[in-house]
N, CA, C and O of each residue as an XYZ file, in Angstrom:
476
protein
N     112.909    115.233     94.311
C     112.191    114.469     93.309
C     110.726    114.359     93.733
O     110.413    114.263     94.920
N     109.673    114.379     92.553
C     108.466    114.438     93.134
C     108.017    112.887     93.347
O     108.856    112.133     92.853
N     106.999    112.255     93.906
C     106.375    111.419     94.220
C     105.217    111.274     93.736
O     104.495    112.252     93.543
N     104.712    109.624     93.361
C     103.610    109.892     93.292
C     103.031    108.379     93.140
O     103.496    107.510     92.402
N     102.093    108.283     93.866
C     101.307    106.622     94.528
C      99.968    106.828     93.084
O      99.201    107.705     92.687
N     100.310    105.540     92.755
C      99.108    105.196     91.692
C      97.963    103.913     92.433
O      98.317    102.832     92.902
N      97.171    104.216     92.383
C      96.165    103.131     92.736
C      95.035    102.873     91.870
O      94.094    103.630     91.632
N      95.291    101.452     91.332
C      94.114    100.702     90.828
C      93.603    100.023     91.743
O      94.325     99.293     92.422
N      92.334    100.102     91.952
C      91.294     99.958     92.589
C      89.900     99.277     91.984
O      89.046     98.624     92.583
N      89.998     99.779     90.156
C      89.154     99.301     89.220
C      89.146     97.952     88.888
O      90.177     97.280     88.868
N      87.843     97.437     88.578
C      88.189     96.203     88.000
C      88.599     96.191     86.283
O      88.143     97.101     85.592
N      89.410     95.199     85.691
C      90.287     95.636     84.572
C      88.950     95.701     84.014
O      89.146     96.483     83.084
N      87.680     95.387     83.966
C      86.581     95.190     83.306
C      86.566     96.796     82.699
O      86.333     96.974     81.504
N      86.830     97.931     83.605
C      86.739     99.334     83.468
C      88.263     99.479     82.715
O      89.092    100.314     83.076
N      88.424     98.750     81.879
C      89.659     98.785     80.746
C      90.134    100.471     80.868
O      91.202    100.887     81.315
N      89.138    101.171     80.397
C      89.587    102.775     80.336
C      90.488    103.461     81.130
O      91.498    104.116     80.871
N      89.621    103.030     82.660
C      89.969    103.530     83.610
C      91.193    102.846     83.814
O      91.846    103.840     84.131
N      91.926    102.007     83.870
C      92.937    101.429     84.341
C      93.881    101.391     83.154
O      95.087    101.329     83.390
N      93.610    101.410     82.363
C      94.888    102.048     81.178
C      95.230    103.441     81.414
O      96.337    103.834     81.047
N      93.919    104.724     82.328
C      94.526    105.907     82.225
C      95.323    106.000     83.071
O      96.250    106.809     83.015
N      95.018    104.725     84.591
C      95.714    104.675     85.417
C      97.990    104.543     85.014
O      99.086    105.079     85.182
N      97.372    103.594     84.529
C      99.086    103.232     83.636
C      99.795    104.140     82.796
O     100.994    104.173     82.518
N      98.706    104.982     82.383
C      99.295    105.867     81.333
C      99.910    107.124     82.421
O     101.062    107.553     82.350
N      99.046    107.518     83.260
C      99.568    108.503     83.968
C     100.606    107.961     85.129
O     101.203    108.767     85.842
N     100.724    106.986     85.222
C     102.076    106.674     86.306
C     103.384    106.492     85.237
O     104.567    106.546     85.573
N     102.900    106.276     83.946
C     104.268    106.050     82.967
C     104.791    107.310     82.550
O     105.992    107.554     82.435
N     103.737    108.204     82.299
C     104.269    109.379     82.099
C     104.925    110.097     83.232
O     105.958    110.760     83.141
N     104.395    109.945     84.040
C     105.161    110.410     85.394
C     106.819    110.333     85.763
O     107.652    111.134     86.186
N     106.813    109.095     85.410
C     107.925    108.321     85.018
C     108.880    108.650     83.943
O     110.092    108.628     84.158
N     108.501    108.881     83.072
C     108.692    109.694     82.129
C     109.359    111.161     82.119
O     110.130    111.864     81.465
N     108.664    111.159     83.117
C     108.419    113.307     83.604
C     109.651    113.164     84.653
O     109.965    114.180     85.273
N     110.293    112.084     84.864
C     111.460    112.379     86.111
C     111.032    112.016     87.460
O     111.912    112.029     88.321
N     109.393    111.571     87.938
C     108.486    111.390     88.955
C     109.417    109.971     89.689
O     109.886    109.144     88.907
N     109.600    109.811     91.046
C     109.736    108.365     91.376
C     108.080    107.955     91.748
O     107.489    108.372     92.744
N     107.434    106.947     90.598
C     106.422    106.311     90.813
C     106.546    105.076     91.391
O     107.438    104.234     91.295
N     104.967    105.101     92.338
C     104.923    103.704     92.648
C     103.419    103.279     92.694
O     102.661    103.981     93.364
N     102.899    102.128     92.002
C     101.627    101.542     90.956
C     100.910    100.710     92.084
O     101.364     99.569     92.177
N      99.806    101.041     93.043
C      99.362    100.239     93.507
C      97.983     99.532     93.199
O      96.906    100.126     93.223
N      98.174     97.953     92.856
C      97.016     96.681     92.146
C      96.392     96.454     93.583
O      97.026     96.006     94.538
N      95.144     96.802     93.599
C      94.183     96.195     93.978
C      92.717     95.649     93.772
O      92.192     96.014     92.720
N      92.019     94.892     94.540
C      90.955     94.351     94.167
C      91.326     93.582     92.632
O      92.458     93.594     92.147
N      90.463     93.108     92.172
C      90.730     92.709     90.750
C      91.918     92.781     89.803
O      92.412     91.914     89.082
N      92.223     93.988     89.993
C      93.373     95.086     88.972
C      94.635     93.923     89.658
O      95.465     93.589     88.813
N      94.805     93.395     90.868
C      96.224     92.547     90.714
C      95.942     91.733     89.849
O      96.094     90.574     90.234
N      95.580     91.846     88.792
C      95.269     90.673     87.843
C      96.616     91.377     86.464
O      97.330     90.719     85.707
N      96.535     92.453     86.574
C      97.698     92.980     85.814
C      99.233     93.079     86.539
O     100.089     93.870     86.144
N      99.436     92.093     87.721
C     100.502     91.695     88.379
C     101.021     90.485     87.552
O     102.228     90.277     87.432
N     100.011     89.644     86.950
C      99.653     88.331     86.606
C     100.817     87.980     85.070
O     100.728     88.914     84.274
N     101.465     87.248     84.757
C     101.898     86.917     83.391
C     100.743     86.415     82.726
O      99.850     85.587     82.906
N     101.292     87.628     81.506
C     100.334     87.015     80.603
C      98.733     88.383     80.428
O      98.239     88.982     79.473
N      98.495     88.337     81.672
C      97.150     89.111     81.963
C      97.241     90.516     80.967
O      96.562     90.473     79.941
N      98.138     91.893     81.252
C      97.932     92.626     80.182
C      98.335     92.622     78.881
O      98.097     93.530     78.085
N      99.206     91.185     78.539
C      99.271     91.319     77.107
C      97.673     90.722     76.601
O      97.485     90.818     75.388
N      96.619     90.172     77.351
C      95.486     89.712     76.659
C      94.619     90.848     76.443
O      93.561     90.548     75.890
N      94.755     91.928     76.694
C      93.757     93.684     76.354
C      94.502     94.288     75.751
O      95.715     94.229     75.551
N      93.361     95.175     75.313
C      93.897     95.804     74.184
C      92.726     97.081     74.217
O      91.512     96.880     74.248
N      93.220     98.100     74.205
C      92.367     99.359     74.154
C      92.777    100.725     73.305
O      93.636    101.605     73.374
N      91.559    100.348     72.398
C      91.893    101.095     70.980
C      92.687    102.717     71.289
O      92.135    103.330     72.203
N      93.218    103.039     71.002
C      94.157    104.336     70.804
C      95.003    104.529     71.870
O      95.614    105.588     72.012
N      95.110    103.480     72.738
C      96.071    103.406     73.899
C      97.313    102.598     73.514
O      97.181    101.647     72.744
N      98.333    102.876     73.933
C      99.660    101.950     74.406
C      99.447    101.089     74.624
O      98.321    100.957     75.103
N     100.327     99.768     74.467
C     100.130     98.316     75.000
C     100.198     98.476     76.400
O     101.201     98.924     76.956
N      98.931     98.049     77.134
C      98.639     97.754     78.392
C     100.184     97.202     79.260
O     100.733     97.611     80.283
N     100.438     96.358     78.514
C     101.739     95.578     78.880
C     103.036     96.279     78.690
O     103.983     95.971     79.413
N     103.140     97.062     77.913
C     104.021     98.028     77.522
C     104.235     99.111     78.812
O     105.301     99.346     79.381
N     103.171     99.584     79.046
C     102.742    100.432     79.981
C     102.909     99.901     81.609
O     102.954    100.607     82.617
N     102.962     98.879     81.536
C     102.891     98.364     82.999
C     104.268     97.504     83.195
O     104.500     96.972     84.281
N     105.449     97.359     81.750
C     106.414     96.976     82.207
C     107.733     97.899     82.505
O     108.815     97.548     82.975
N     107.193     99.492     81.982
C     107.853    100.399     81.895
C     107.807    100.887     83.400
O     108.691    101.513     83.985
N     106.645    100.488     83.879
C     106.461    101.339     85.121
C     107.340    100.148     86.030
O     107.739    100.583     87.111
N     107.592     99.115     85.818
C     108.440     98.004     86.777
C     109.504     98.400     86.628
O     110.122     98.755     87.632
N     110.090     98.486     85.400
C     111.216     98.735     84.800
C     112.013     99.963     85.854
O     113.116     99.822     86.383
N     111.146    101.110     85.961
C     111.622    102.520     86.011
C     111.124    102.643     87.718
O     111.826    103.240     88.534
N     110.073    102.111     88.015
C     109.044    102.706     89.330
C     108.869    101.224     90.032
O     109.755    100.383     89.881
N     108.046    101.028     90.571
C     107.259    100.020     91.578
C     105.875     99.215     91.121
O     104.886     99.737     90.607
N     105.984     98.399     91.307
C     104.735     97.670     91.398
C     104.010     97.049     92.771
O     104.690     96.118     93.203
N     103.118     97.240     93.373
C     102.594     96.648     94.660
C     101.187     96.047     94.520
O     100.321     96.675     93.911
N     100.985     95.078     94.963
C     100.009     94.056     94.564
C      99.461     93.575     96.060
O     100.180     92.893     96.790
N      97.940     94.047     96.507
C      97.823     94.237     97.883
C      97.454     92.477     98.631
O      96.854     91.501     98.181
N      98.049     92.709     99.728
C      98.113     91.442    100.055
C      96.880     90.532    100.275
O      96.791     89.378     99.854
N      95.814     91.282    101.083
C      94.224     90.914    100.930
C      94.117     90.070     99.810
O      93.962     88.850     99.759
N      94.258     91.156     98.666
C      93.558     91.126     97.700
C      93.956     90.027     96.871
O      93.219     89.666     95.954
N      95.216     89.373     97.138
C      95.885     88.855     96.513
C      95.479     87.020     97.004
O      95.587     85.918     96.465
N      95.065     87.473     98.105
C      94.837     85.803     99.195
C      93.825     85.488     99.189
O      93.645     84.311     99.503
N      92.631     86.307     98.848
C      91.256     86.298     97.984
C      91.236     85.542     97.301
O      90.392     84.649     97.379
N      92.458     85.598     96.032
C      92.339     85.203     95.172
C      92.812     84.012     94.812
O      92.701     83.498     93.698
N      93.696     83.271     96.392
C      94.102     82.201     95.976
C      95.730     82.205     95.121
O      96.269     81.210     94.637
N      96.223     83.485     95.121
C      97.717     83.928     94.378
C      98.987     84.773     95.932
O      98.811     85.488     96.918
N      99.863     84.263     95.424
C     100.991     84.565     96.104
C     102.239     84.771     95.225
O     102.210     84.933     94.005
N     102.933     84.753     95.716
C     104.333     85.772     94.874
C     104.894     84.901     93.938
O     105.460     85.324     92.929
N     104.787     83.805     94.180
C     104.893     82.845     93.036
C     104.025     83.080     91.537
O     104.663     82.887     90.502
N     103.170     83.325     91.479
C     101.912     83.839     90.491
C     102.153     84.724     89.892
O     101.684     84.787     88.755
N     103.431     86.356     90.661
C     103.181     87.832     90.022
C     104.879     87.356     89.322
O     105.804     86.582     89.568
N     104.426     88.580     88.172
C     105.765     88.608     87.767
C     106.995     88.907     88.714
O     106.882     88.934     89.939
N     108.190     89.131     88.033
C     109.145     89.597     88.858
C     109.153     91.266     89.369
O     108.935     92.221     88.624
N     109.404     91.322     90.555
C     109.901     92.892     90.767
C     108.583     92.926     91.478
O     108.793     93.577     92.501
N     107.356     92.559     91.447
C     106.048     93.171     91.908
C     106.019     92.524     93.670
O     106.040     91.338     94.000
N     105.962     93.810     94.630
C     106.028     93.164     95.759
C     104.715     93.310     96.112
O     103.802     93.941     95.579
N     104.774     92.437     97.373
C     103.072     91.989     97.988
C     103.327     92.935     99.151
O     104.394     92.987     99.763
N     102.107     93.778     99.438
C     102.117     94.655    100.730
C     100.540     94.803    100.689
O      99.670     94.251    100.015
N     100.518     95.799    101.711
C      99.193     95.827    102.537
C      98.823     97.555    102.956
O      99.625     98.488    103.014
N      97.648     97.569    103.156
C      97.122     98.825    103.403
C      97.987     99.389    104.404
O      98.325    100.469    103.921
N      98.360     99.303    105.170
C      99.630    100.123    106.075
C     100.546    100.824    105.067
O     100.621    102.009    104.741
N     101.152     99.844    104.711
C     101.923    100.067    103.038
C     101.776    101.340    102.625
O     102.486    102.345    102.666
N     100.541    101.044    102.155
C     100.379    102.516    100.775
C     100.027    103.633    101.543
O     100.393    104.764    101.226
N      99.080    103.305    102.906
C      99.446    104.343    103.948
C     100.777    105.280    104.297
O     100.826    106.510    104.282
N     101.517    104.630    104.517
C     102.814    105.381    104.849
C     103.439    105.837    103.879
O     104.361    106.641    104.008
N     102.891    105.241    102.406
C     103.572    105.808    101.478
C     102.880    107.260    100.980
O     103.373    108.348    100.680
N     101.796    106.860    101.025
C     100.957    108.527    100.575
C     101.100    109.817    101.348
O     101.144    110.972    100.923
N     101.198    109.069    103.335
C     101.264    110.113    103.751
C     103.014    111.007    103.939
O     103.198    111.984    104.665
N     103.905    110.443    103.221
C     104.941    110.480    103.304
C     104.965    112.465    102.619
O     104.244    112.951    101.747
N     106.046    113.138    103.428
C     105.946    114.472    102.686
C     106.136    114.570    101.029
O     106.996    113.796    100.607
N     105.632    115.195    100.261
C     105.841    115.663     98.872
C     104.998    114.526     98.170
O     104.588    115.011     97.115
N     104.583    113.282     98.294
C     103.766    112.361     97.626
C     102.650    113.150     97.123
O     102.439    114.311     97.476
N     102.058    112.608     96.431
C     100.898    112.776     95.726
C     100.291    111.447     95.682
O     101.106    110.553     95.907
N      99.200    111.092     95.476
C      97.969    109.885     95.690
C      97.255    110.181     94.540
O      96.843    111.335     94.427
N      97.017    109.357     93.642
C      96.127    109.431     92.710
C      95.480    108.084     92.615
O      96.214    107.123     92.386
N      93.724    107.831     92.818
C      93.366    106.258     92.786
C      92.023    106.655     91.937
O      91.148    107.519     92.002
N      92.472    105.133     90.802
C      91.318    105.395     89.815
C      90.646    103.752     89.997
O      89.638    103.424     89.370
């Protein structure tokens, strides 16, 4: 099975960029891929209830649609830094979304057959 590490890195402010992010880990998903979605900086804000049903980006999929399919089917990871920054802990993210850390997505990218994609 192929692999493949998604990283948001964008702030949701870059709406575009982080919907193409979702779109291409869903399709992946889609495609038979075991995905796994990594929120950082800002972007754990789409860990958040509530957070992607409030955007909306014209000719795209529901943000929320897109990011519950990928829980549903794949992973969600919401970086721990980024997350204690902010004053949020696991209590705050929806269900299924675990808290990890740059080691984390380390071992996951460099893992054989992965692929890394960060927008």
């Amino acid at each position: 099975m192929k692999k493949l590490a998604v990283k948001i890195a964008s702030s949701p402010t870059d709406l575009e960029r982080c919907t193409q992010a979702l779109t291409v880990a869903a399709s992946a998903l889609a495609a038979g891929a075991e995905v796994r979605l990594w929120l950082a900086g800002d972007a754990v804000q789409f860990a958040l209830p509530g957070f992607a049903e409030s955007l909306k980006l014209e000719y795209s999929m529901s943000l929320a649609e897109l990011r519950d399919s990928i829980l549903s089917l794949g992973q969600i990871y919401a970086c721990t830094q980024c997350l204690a920054r902010r004053s949020l802990d696991q209590d705050d993210l929806l269900d299924g979304v675990e808290i990890a850390g740059a080691a984390a997505f380390a071992e996951q990218i460099l893992d054989e057959g992965t692929q890394a994609l960060v927008y």
